[in-house]
C-alpha positions in Angstrom: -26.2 10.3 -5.6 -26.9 12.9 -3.2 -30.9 12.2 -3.4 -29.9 8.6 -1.9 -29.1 10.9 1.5 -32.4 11.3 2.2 -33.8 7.9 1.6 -34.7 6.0 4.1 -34.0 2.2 5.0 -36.9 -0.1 3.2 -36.6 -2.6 7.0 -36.5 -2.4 10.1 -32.8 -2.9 10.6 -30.0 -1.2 12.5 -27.5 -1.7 9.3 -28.1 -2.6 5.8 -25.6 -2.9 3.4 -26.9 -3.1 0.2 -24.7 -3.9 -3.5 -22.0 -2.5 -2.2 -18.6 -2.4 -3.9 -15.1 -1.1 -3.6 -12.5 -1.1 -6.0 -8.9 -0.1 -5.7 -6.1 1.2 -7.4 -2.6 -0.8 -7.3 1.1 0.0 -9.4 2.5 3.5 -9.8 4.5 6.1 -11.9 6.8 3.3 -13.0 4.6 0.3 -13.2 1.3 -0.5 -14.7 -1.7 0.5 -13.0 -4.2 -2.3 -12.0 -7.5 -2.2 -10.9 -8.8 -4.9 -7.8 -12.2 -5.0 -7.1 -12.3 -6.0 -3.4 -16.0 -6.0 -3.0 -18.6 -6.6 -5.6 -21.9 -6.4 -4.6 -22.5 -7.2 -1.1 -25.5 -7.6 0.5 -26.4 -8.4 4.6 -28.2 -6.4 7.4 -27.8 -6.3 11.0 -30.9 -6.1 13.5 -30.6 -3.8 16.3 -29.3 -6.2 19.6 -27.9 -9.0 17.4 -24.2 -10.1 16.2 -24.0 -10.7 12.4 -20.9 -12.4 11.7 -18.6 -11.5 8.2 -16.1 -14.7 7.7 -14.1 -15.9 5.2 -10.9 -16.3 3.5 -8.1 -14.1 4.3 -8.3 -11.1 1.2 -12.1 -12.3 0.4 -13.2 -8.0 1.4 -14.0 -8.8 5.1 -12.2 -5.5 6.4 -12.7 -3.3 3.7 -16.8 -3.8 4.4 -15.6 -2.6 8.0 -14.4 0.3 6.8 -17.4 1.3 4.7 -19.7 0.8 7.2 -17.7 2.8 9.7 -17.3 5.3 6.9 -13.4 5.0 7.5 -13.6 4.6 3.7 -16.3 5.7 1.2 -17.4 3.3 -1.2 -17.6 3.1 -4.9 -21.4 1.9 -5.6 -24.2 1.0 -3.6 -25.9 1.4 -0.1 -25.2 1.3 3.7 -28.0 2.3 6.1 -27.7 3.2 9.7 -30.9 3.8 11.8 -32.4 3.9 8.6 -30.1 7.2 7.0 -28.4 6.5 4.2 -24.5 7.0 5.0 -22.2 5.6 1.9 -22.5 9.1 0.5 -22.1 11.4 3.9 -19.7 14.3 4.5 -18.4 16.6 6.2 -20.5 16.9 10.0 -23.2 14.5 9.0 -20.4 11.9 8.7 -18.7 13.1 11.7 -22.0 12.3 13.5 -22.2 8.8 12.1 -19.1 7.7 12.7 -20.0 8.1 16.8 -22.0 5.4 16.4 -20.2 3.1 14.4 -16.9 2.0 16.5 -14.2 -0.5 15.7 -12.2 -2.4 17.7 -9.5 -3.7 16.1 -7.2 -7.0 16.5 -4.0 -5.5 18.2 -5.0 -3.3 20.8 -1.3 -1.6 21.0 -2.0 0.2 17.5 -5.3 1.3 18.5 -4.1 2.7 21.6 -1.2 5.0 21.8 1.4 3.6 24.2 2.4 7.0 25.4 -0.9 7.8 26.8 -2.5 7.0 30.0 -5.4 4.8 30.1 -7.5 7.9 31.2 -5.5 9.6 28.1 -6.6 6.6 25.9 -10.0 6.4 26.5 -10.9 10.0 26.9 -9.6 10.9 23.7 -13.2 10.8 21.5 -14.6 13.1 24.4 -11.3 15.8 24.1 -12.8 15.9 20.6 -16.1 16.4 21.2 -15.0 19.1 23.3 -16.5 17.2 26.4 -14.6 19.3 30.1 -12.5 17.2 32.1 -14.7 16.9 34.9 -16.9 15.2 32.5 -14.3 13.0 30.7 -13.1 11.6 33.8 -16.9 10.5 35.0 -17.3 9.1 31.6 -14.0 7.7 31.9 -14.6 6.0 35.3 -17.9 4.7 34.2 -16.9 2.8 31.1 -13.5 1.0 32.6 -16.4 -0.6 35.4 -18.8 -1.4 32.1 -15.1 -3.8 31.0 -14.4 -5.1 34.6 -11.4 -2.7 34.9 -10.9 -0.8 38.1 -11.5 3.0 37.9 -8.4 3.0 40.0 -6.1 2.3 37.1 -7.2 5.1 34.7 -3.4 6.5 35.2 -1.5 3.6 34.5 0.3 3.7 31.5 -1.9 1.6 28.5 1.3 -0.5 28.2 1.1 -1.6 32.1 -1.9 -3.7 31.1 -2.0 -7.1 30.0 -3.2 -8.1 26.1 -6.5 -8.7 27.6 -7.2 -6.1 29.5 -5.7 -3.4 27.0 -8.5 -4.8 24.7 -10.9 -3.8 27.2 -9.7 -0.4 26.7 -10.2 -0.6 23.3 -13.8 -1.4 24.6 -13.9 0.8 27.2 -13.0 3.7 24.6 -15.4 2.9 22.0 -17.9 2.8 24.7 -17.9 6.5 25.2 -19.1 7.8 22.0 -22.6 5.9 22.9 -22.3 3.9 19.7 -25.1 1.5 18.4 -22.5 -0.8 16.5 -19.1 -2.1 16.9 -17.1 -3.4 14.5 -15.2 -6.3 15.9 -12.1 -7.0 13.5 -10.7 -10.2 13.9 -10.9 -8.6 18.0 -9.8 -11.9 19.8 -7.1 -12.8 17.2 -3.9 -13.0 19.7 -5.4 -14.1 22.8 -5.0 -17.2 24.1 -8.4 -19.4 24.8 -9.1 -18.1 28.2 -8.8 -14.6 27.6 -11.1 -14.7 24.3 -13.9 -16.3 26.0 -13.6 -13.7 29.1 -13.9 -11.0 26.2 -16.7 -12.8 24.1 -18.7 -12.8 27.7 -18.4 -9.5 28.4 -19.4 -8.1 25.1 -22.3 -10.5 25.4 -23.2 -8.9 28.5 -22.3 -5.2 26.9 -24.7 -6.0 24.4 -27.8 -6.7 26.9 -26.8 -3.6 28.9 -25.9 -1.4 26.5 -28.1 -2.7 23.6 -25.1 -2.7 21.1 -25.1 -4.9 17.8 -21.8 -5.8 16.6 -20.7 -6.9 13.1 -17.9 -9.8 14.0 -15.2 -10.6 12.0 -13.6 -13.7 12.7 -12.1 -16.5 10.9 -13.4 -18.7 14.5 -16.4 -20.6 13.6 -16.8 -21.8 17.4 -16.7 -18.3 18.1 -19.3 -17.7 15.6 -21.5 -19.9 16.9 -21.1 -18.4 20.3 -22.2 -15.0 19.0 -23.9 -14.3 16.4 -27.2 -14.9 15.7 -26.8 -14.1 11.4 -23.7 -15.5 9.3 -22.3 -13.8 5.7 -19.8 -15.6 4.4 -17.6 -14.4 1.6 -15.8 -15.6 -1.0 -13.5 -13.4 -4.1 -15.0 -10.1 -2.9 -18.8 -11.0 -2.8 -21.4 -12.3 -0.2 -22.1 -16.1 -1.5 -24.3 -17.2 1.7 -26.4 -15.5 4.5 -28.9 -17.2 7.3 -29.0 -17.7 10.7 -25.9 -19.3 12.3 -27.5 -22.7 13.2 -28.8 -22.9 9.5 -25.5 -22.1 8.1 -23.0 -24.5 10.7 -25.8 -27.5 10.3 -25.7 -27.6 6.2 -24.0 -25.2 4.7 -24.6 -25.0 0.7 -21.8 -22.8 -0.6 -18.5 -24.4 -1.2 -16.5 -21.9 0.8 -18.8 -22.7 3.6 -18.7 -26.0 3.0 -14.8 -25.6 3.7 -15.4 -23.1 6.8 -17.4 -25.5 8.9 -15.0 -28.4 7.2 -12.1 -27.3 8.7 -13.8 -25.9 12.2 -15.0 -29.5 12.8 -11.6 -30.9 12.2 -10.0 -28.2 14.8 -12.5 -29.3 17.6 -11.7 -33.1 16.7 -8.1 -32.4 17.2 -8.5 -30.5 20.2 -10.7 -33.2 21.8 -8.2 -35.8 20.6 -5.3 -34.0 22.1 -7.3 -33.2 25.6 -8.2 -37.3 25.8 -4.7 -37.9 25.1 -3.3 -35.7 27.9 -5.9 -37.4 30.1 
């Protein structure tokens, strides 16, 4: 296990995941212990610039993959390369190191950001721990709330002065100042209305030309899929049952799960367009 440290990535990708799996552990002293495997085997990459979405059915191992590929968890068996270094098996500073450039944001802002701090407070806690000064922080700081279309001015409001929107942009904005070359974008626009999602979908599709960032996207939002991500795993009971390029996948999808995915997306745009002729 610890030889597979120094092995390097067989492509040229920013993130491969490789038969990965994670089991865990449910019941307690006074019931009986079961074991759930959450992930069995998975298998996708990411290329450096591009968005690979990660969809499926609510419990099918979406988030747990998240959190091996931040290293938030460690898994039980198989590979993850970043930048072509082996990371499932990392500890101590090596991980620290890693997880700087793997970010998450998450789908509620509020738990992500603690509503006692100032946005300044928020977003410059990753430099506090890297020991950054606090002339430094706050020119970082500055920097990244113009990157998310937030004025500078604002960096000592309280985070819970902003609006859902924008306190997702803080989330952005924070994650932004580690430098990262992923972010993890879990179920991100779930609990923003239409308008706000696709003024947040823009701006990390202009973060990513800018900043060169490739994001792994979450999302049970197949339009929002299809507005993002160049490569789509879908998943089904823990594994990775499909995996091409979007317009592959949305045009004839050959797994039944996707088969149900792009199913049921169709019928939500039919039912929007029915209800915006109808109010017309």
């Amino acid at each position: 296990m610890a030889n597979s440290m120094h092995l390097e990535c067989p492509i040229e990708a920013l993130v491969r995941v490789e038969s990965l799996s994670k089991c865990y552990v449910s019941g307690g002293r006074w019931t009986k212990r079961t074991t759930i495997e959450a992930v069995h085997e998975a298998s996708f990459e990411i290329q450096p610039g591009q968005t690979t979405a990660l969809v499926g059915p609510s419990g099918c191992g979406k988030s747990t993959i998240a959190r091996c590929v931040a290293r938030l968890e460690r898994p039980d068996s198989g590979r993850i390369w970043l930048e072509g270094q082996e990371i499932a098996h990392l500890e101590g500073q090596p991980l620290n190191a890693i997880r700087m450039r793997v970010q998450m944001i998450f789908q509620d802002a509020v738990t992500s950001l603690n509503p006692r701090f100032s946005a300044a407070e928020a977003i410059e806690e990753p430099l506090r721990i890297r020991g950054c000064d606090r002339l430094e922080r706050r020119e970082i700081a500055e920097a990244v709330m113009q990157d998310v279309a937030l004025s500078p001015s604002w960096l000592d409001r309280s985070v819970m002065n902003f609006s859902g929107g924008q306190r997702q942009r803080l989330a952005i904005a924070r994650a932004l100042t580690t430098r990262p070359k992923l972010l993890i974008l879990d179920e991100a626009f779930a609990g923003l209305d239409l308008s706000t999602q696709a003024q947040i979908a823009n701006l990390l599709l202009e973060l990513q030309k800018s900043h060169a960032l490739s994001y792994l996207l979450i999302s049970h939002d197949l339009t929002l899929v299809a507005a993002m991500a160049s490569s789509v795993a879908v998943m089904s009971k823990g594994s990775v049952v499909e995996n091409r390029l979007t317009p592959e996948i949305l045009a004839n999808p050959l797994h039944e799960e996707t088969k149900k995915l792009v199913a049921s997306a169709r019928a939500a745009e039919l039912k929007l367009t029915l209800k915006a002729g109808a109010s017309g």
